[in-house]
PDB file of the backbone (N, CA, C, O) and the ligand in Angstrom, with CONECT records:
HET     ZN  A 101       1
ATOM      1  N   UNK A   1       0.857  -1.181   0.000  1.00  0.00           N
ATOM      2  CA  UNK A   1       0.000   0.000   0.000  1.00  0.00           C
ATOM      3  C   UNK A   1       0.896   1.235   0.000  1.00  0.00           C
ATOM      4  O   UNK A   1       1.476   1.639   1.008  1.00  0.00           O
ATOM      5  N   UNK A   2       0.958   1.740  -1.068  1.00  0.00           N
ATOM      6  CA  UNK A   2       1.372   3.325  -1.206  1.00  0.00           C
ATOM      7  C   UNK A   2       0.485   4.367  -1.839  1.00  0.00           C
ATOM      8  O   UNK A   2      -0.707   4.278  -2.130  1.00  0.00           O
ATOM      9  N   UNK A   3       1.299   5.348  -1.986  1.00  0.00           N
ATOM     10  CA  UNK A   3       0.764   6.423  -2.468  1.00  0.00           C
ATOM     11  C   UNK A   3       1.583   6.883  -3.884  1.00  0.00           C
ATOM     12  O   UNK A   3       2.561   7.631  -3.879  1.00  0.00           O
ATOM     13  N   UNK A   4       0.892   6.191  -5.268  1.00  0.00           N
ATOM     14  CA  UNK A   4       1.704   7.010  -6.075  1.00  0.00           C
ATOM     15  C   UNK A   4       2.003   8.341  -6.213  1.00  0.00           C
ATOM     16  O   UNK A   4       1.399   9.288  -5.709  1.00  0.00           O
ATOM     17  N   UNK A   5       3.087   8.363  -7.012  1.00  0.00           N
ATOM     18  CA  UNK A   5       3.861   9.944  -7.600  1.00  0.00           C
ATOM     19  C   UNK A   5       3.347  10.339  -8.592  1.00  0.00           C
ATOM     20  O   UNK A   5       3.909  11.148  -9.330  1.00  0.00           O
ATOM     21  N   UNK A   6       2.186   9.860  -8.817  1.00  0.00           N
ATOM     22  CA  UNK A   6       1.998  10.766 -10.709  1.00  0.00           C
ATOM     23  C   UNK A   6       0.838  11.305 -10.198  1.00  0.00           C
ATOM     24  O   UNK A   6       0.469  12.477 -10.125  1.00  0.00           O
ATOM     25  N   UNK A   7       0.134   9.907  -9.734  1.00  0.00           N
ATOM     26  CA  UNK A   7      -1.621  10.445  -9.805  1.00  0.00           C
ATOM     27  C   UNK A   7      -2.139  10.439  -8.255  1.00  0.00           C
ATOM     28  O   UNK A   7      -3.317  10.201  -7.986  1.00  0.00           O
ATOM     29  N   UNK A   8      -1.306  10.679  -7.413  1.00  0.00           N
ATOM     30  CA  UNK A   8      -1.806  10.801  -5.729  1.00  0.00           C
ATOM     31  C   UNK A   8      -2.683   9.557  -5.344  1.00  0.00           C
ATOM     32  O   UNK A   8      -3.120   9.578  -4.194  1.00  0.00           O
ATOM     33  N   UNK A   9      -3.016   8.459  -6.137  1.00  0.00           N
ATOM     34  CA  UNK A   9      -4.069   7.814  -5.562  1.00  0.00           C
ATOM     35  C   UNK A   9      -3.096   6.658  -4.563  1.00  0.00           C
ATOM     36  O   UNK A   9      -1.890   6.423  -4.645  1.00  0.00           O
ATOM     37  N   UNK A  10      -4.101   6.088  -3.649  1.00  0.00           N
ATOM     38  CA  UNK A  10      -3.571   5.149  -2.519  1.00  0.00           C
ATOM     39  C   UNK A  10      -3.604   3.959  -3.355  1.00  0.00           C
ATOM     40  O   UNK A  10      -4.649   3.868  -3.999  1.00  0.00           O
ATOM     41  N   UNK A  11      -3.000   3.284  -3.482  1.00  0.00           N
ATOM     42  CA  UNK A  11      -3.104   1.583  -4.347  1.00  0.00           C
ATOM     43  C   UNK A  11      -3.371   0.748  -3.108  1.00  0.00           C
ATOM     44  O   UNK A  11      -2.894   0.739  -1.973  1.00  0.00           O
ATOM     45  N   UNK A  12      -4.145   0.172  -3.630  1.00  0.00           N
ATOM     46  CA  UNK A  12      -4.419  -1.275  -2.627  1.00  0.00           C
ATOM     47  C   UNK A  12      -3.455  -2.334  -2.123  1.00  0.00           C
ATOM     48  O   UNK A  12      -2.308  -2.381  -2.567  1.00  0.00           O
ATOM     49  N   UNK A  13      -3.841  -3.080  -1.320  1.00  0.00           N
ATOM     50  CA  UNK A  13      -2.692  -3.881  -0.578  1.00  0.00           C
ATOM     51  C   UNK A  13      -2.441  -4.749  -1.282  1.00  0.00           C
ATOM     52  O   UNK A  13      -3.226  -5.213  -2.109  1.00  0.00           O
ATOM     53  N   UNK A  14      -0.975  -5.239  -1.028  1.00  0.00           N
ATOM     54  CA  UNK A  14      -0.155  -6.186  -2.192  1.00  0.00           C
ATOM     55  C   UNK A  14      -0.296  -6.002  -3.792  1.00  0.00           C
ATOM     56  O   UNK A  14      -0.118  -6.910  -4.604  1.00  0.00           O
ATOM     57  N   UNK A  15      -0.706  -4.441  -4.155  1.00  0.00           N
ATOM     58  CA  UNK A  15       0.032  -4.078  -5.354  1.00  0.00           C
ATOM     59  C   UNK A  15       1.357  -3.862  -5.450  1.00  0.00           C
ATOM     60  O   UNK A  15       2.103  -3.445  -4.564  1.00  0.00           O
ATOM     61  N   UNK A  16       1.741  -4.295  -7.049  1.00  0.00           N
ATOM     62  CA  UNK A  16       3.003  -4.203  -7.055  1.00  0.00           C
ATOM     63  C   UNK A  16       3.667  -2.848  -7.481  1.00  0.00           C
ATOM     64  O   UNK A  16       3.310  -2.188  -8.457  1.00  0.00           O
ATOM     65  N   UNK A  17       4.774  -2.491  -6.538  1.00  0.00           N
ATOM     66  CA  UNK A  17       5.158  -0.682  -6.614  1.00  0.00           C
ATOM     67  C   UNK A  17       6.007  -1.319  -7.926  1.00  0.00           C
ATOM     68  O   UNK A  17       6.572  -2.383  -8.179  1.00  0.00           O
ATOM     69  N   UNK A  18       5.689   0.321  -8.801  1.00  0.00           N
ATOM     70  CA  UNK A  18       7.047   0.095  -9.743  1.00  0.00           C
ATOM     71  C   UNK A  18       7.591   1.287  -9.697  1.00  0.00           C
ATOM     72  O   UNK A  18       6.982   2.268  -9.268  1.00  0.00           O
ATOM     73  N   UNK A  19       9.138   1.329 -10.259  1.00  0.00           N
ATOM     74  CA  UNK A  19       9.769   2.335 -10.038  1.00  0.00           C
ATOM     75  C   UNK A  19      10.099   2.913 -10.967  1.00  0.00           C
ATOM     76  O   UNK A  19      10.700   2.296 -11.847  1.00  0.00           O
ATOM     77  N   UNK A  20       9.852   4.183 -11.101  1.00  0.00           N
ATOM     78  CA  UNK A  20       9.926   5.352 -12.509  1.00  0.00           C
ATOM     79  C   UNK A  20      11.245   6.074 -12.329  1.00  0.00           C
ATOM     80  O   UNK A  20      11.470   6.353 -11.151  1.00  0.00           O
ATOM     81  N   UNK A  21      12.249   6.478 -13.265  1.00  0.00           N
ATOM     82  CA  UNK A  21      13.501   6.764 -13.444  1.00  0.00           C
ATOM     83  C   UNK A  21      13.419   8.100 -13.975  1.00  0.00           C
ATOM     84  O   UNK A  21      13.544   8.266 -15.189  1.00  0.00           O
ATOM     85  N   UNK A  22      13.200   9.183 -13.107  1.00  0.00           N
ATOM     86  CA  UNK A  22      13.042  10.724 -13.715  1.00  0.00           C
ATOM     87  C   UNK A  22      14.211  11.347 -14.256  1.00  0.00           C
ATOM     88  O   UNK A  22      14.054  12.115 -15.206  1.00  0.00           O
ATOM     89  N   UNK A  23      15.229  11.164 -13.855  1.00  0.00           N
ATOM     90  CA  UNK A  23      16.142  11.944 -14.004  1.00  0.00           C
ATOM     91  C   UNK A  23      17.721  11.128 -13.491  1.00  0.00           C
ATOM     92  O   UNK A  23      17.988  10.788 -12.339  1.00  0.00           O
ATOM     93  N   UNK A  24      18.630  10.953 -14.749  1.00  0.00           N
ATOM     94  CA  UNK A  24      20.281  10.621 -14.612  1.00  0.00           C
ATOM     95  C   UNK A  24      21.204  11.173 -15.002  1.00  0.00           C
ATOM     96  O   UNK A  24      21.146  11.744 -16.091  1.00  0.00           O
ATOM     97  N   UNK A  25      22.133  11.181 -14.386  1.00  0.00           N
ATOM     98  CA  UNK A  25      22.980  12.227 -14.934  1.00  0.00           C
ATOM     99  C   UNK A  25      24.340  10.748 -15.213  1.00  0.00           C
ATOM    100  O   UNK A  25      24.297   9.651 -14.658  1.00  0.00           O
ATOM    101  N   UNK A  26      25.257  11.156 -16.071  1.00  0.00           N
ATOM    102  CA  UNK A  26      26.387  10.447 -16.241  1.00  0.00           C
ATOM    103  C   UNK A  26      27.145   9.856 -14.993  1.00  0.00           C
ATOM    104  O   UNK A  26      27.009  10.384 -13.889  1.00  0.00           O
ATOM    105  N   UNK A  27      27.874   8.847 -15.169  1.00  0.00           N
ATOM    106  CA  UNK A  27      29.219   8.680 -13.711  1.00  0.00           C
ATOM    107  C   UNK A  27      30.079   8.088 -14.534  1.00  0.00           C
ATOM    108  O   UNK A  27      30.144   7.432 -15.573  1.00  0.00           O
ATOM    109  N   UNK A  28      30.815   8.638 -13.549  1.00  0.00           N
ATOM    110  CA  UNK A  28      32.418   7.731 -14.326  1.00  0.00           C
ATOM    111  C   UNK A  28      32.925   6.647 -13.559  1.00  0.00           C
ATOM    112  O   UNK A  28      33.959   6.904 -12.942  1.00  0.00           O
ATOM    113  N   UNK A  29      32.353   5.240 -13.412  1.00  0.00           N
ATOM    114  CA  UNK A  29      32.779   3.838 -12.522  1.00  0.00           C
ATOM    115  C   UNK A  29      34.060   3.530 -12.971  1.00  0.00           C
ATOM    116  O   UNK A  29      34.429   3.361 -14.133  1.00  0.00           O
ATOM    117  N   UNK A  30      34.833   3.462 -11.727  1.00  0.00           N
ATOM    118  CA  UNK A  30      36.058   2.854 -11.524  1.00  0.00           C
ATOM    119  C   UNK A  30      36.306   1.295 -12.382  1.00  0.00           C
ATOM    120  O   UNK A  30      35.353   0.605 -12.743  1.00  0.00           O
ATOM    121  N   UNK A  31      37.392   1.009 -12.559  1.00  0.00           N
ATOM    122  CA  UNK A  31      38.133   0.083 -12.927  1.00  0.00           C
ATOM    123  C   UNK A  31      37.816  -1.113 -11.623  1.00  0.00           C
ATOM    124  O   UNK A  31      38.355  -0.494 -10.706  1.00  0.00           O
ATOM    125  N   UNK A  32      37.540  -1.797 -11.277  1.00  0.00           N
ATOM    126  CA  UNK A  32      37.753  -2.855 -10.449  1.00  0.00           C
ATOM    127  C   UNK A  32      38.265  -4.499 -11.027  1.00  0.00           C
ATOM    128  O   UNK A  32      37.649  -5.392 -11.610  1.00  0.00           O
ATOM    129  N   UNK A  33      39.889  -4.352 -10.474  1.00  0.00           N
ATOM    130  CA  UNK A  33      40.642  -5.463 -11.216  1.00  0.00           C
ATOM    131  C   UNK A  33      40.269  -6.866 -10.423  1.00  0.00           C
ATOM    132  O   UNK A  33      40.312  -7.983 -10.938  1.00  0.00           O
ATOM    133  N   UNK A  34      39.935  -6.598  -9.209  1.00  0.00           N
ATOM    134  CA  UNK A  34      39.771  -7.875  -8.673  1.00  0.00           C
ATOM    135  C   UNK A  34      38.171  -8.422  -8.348  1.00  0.00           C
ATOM    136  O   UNK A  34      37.864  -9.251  -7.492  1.00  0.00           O
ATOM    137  N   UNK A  35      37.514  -7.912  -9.019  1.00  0.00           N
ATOM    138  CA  UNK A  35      36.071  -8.346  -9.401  1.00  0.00           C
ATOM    139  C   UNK A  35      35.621  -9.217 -10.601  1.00  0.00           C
ATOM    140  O   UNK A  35      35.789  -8.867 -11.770  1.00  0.00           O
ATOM    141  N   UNK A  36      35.100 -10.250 -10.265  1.00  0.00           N
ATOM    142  CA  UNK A  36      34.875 -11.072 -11.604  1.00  0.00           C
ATOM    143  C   UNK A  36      36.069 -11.437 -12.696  1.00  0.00           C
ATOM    144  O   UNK A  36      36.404 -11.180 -13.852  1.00  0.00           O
ATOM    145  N   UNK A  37      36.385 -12.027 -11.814  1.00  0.00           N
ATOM    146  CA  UNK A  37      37.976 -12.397 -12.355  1.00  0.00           C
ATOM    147  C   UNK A  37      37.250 -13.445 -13.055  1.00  0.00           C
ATOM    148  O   UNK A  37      36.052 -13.645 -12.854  1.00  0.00           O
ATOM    149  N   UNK A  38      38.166 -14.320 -14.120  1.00  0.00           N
ATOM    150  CA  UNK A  38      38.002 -15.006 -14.935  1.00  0.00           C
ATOM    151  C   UNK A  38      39.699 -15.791 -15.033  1.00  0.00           C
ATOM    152  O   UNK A  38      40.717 -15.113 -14.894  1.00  0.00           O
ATOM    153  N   UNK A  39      39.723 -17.163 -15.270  1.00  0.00           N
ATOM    154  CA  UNK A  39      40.857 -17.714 -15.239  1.00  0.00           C
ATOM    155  C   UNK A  39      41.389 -17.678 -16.907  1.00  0.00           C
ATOM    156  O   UNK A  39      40.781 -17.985 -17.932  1.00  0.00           O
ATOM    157  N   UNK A  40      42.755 -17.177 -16.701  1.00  0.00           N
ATOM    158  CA  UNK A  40      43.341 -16.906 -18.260  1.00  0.00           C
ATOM    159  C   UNK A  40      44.956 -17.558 -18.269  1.00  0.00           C
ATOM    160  O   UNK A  40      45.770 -17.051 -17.497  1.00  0.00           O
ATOM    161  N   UNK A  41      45.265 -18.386 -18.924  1.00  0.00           N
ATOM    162  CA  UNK A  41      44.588 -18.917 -20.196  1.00  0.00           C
ATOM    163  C   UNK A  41      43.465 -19.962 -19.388  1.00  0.00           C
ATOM    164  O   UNK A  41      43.429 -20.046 -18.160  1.00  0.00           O
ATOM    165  N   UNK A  42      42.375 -20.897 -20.497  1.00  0.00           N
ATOM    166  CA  UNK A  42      41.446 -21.109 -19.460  1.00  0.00           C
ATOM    167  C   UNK A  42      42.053 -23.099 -20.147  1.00  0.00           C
ATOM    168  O   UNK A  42      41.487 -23.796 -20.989  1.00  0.00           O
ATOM    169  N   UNK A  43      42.879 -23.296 -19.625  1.00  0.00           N
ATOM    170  CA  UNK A  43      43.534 -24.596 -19.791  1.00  0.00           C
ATOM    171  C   UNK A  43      43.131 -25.553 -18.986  1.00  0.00           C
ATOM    172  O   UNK A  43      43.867 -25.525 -17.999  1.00  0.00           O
ATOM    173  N   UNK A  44      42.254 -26.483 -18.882  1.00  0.00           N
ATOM    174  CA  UNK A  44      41.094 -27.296 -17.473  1.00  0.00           C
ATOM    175  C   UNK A  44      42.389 -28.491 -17.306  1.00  0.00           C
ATOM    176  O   UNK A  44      42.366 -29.410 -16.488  1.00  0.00           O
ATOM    177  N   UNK A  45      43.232 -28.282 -18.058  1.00  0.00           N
ATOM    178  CA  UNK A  45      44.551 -29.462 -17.643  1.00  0.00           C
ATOM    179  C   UNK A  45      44.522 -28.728 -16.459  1.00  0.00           C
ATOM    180  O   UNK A  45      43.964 -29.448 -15.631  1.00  0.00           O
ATOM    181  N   UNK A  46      44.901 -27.446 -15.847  1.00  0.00           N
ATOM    182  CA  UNK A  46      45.521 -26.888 -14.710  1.00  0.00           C
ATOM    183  C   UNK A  46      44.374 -26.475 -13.684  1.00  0.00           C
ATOM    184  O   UNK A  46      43.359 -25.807 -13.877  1.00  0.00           O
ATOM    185  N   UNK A  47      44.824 -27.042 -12.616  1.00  0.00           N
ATOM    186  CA  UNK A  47      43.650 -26.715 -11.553  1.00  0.00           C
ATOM    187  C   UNK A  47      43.247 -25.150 -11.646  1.00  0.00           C
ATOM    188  O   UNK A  47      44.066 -24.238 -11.757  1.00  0.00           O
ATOM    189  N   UNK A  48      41.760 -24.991 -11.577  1.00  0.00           N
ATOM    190  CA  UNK A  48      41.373 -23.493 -11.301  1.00  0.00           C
ATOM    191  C   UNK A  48      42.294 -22.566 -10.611  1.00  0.00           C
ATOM    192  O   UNK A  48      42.920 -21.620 -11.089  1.00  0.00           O
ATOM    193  N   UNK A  49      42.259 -23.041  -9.319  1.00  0.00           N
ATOM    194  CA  UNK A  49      43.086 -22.245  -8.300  1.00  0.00           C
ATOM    195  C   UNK A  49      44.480 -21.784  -8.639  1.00  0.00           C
ATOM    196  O   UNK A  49      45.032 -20.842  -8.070  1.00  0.00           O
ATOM    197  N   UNK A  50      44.954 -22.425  -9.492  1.00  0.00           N
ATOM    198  CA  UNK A  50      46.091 -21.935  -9.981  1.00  0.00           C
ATOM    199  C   UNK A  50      46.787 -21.425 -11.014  1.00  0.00           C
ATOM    200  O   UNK A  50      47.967 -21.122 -11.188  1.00  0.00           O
ATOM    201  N   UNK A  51      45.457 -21.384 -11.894  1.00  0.00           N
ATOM    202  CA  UNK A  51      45.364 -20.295 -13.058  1.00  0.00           C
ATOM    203  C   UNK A  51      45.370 -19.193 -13.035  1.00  0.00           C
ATOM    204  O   UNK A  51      44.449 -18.658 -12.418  1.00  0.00           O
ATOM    205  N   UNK A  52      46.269 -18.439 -13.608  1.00  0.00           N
ATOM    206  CA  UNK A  52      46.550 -16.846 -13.256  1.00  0.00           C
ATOM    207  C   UNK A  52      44.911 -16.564 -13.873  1.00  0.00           C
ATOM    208  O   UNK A  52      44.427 -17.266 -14.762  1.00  0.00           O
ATOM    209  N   UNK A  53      44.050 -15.199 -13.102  1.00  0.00           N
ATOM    210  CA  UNK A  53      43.237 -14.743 -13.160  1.00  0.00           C
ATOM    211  C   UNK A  53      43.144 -13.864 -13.273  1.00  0.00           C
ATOM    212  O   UNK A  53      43.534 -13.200 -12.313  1.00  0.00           O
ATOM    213  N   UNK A  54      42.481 -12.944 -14.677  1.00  0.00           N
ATOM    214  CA  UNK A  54      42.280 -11.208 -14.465  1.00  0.00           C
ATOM    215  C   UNK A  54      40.750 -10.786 -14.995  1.00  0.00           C
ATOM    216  O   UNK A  54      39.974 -11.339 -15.774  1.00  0.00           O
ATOM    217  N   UNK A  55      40.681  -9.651 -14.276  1.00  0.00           N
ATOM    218  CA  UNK A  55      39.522  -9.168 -14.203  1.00  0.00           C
ATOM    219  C   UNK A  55      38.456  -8.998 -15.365  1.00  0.00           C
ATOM    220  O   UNK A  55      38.712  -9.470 -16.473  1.00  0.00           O
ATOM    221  N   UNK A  56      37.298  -8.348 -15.134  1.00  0.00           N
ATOM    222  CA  UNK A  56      36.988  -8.296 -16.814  1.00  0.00           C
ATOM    223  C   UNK A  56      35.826  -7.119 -16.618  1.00  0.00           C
ATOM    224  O   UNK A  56      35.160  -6.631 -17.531  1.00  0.00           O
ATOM    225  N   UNK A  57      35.726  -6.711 -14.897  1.00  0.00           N
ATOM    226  CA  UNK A  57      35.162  -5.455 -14.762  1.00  0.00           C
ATOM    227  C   UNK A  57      36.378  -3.921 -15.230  1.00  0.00           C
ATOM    228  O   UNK A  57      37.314  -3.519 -14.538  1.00  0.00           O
ATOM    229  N   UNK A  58      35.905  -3.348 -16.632  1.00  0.00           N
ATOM    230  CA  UNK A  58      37.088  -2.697 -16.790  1.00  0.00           C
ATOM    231  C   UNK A  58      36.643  -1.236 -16.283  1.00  0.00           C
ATOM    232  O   UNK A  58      37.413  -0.276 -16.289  1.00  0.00           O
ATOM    233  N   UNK A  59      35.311  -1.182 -15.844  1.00  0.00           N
ATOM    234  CA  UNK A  59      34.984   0.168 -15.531  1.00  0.00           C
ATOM    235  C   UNK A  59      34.423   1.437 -16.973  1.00  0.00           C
ATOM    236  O   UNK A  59      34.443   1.136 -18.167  1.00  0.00           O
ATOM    237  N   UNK A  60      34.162   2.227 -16.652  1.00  0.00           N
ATOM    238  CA  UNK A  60      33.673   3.237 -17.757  1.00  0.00           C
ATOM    239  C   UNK A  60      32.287   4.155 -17.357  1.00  0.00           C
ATOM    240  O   UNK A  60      31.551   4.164 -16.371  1.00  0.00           O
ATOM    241  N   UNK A  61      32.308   4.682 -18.239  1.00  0.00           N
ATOM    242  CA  UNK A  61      31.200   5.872 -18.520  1.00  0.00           C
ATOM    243  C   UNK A  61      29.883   5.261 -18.000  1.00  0.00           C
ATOM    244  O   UNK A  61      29.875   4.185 -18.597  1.00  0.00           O
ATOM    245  N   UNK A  62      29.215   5.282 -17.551  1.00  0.00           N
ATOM    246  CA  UNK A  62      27.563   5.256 -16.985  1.00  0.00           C
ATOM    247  C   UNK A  62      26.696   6.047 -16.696  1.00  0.00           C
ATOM    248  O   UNK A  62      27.054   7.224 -16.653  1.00  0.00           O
ATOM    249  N   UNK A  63      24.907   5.656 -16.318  1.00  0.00           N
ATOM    250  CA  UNK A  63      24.271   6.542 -15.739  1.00  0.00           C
ATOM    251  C   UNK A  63      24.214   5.768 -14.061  1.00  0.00           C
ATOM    252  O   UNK A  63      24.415   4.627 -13.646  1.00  0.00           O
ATOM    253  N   UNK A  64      23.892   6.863 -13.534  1.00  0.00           N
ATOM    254  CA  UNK A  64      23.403   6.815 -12.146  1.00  0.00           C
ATOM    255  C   UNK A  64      22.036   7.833 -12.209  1.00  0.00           C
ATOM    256  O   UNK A  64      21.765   8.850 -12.847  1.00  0.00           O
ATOM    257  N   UNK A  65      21.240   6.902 -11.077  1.00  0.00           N
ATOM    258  CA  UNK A  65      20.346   7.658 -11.192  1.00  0.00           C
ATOM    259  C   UNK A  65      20.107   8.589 -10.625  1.00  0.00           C
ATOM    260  O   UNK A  65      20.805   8.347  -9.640  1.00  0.00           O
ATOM    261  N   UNK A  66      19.492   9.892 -10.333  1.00  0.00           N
ATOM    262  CA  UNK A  66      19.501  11.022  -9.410  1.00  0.00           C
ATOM    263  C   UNK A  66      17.653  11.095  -8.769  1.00  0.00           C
ATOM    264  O   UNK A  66      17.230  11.139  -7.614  1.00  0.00           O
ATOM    265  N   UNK A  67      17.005  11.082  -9.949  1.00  0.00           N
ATOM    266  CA  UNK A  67      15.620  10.991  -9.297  1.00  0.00           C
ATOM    267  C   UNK A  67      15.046   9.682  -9.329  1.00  0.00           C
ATOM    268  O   UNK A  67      15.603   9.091 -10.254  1.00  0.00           O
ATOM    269  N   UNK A  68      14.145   8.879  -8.736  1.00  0.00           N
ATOM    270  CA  UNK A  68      13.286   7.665  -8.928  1.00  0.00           C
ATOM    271  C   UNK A  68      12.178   7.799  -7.826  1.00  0.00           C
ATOM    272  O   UNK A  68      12.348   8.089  -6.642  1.00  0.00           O
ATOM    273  N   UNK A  69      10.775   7.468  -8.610  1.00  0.00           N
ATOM    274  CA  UNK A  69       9.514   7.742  -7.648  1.00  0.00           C
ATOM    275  C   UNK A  69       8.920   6.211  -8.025  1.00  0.00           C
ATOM    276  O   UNK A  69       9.095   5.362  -8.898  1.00  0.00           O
ATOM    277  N   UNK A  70       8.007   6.422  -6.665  1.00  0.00           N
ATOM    278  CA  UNK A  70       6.847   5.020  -6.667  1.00  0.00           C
ATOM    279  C   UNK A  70       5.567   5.573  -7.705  1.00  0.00           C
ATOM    280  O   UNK A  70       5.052   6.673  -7.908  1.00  0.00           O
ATOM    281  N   UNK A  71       5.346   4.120  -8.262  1.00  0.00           N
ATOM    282  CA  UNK A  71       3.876   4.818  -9.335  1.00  0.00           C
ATOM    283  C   UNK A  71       3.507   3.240  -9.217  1.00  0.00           C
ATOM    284  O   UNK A  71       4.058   2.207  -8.839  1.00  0.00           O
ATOM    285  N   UNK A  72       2.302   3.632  -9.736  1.00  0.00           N
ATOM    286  CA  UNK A  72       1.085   2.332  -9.869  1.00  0.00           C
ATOM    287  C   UNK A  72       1.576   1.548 -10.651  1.00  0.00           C
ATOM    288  O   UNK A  72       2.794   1.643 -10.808  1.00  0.00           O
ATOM    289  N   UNK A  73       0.994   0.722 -11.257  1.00  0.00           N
ATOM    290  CA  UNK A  73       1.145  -0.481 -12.590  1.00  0.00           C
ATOM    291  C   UNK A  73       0.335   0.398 -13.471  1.00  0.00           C
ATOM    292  O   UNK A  73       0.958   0.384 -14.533  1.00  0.00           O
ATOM    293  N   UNK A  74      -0.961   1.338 -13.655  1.00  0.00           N
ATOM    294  CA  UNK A  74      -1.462   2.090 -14.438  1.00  0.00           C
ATOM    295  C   UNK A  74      -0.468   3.192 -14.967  1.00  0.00           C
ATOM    296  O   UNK A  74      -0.395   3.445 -16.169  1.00  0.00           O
ATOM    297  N   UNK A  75       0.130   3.699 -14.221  1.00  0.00           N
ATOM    298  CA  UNK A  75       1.036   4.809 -14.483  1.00  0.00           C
ATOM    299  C   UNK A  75       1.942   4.430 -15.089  1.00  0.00           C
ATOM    300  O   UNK A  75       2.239   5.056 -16.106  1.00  0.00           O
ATOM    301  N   UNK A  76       2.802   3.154 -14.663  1.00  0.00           N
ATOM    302  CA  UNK A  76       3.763   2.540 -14.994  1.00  0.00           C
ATOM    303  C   UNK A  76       3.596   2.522 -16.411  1.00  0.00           C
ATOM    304  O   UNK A  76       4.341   3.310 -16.992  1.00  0.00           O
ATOM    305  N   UNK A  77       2.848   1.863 -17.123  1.00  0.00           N
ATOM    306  CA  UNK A  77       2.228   0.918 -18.264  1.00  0.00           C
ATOM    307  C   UNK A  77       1.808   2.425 -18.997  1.00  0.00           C
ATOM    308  O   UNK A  77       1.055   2.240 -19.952  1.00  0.00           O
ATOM    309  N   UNK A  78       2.100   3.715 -18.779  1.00  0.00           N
ATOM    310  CA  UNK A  78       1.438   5.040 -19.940  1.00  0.00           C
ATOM    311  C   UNK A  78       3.063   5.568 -20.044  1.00  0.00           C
ATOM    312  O   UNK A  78       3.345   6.117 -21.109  1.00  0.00           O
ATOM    313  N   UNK A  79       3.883   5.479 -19.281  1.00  0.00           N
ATOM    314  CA  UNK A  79       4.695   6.219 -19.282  1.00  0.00           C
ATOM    315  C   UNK A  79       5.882   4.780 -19.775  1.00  0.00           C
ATOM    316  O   UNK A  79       6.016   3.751 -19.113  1.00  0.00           O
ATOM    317  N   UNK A  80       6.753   5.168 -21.331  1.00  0.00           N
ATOM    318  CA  UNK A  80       7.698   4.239 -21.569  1.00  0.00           C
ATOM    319  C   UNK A  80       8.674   4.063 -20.775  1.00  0.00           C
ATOM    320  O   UNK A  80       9.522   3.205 -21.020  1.00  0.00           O
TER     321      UNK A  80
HETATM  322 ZN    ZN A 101      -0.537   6.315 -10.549  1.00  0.00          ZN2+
END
């Protein structure tokens, strides 16, 4: 039970909230080398554990979001 953001009405209990994305602005995400590593070369002769491993999160340009509101499934479903 909430109160949507578009159209003020109260939604009934155990509707499902959805979430509307008003407004993002760019980010610049870090490099993270030791995330989601991956074993290289990927040779299954050699135990996992001892396969040199490098990352494959290389980081870059993104959005983040700045605004996000609760809305109905009606609201949801008018607005792309
Ligand atoms: Zn609504």
């Amino acid at each position: 039970m909430f109160r949507c953001a578009l159209c003020a009405e109260v939604v009934p209990p155990r509707t499902a909230a959805h979430r509307l994305v008003l407004e993002v602005r760019p980010h610049l995400y870090p490099q993270r080398p030791h995330a989601q590593t991956v074993p290289n070369p990927p040779d299954r002769r050699i135990p996992r554990r001892k396969r040199r491993h490098v990352g494959t999160d290389v980081g870059g340009l993104g959005q983040a979001i700045v605004r996000e509101v609760q809305v109905c499934p009606a609201c949801a479903a008018r607005r792309p």
